[in-house]
C-alpha positions as CSV (number, residue, x, y, z in Angstrom):
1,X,-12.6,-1.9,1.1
2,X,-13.0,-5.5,-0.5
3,X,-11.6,-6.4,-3.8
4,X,-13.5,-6.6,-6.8
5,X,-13.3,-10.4,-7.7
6,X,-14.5,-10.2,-10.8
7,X,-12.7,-7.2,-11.9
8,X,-9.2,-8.3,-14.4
9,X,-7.5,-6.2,-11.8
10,X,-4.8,-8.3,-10.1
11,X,-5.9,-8.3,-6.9
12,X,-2.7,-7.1,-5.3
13,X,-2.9,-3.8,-7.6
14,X,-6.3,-3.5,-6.6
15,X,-4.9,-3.0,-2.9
16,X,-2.3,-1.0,-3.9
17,X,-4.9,1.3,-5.4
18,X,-6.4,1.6,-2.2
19,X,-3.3,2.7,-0.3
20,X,-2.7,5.2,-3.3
21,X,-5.6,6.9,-3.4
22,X,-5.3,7.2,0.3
23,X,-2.5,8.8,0.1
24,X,-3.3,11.1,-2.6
25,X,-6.5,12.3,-0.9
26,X,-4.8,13.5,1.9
27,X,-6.0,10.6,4.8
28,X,-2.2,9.0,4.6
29,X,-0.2,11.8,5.1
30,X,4.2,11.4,4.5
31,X,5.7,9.6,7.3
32,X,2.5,8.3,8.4
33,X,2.2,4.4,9.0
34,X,0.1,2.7,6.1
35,X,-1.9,-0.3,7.3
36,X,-0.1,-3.5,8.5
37,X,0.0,-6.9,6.2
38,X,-2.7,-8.0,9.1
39,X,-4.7,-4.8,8.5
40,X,-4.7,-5.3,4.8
41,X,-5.6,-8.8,5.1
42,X,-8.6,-8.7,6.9
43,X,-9.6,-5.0,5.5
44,X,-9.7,-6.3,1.7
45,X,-9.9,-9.8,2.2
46,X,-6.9,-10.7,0.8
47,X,-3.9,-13.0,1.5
48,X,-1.0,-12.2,3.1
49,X,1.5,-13.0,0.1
50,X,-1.3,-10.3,-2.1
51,X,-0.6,-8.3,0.8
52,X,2.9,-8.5,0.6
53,X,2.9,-7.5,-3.1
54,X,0.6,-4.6,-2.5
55,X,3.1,-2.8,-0.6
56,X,6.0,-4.1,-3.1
57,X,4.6,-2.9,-5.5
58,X,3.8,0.7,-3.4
59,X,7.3,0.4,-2.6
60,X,8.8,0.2,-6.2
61,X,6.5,3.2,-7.2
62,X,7.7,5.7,-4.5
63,X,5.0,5.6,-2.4
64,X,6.0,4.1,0.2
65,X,9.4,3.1,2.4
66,X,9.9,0.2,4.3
67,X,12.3,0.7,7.7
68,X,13.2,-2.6,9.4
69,X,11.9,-3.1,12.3
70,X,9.6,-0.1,12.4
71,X,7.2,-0.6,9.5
72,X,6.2,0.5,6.3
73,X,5.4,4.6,5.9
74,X,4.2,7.0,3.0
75,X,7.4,8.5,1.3
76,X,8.3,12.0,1.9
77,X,7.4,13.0,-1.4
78,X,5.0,9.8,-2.5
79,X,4.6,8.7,-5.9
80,X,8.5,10.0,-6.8
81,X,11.0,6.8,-7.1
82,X,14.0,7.8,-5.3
83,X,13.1,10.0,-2.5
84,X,12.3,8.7,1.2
């Protein structure tokens, strides 16, 4: 999915969006990997750094957790801050 240039959207929450509604219909399931910083790159078009901030942000919200040195998975219970 490309980002809407011309939407007011910042682009990073535009990609965040993405993975969200991924992972609310069901094709990210919890514990599953969500897409790399590569993936997202050349699947939205994006930078790296809007990348970066996409999953930061996903992160923040409770969607996802971040394990070093394995990657970046859908929460347990995504969308609830606090639980991995």
């Amino acid at each position: 999915m490309q980002v809407d240039r011309f939407d007011p959207t910042p682009l990073y929450q535009q990609v965040a969006c993405s993975i969200r509604e991924q992972i609310q219909a069901g094709a990210l399931k919890p514990r599953d990997p969500i897409p790399s910083e590569s993936d997202l790159v050349s699947n939205h078009g994006v930078a790296r750094e809007t990348a970066r901030r996409a999953v930061a942000l996903l992160r923040d919200e409770g969607w996802v957790v971040t394990l070093p040195q394995r990657g970046t998975f859908v929460a347990d219970r995504p969308g609830r801050k606090g639980d991995a």
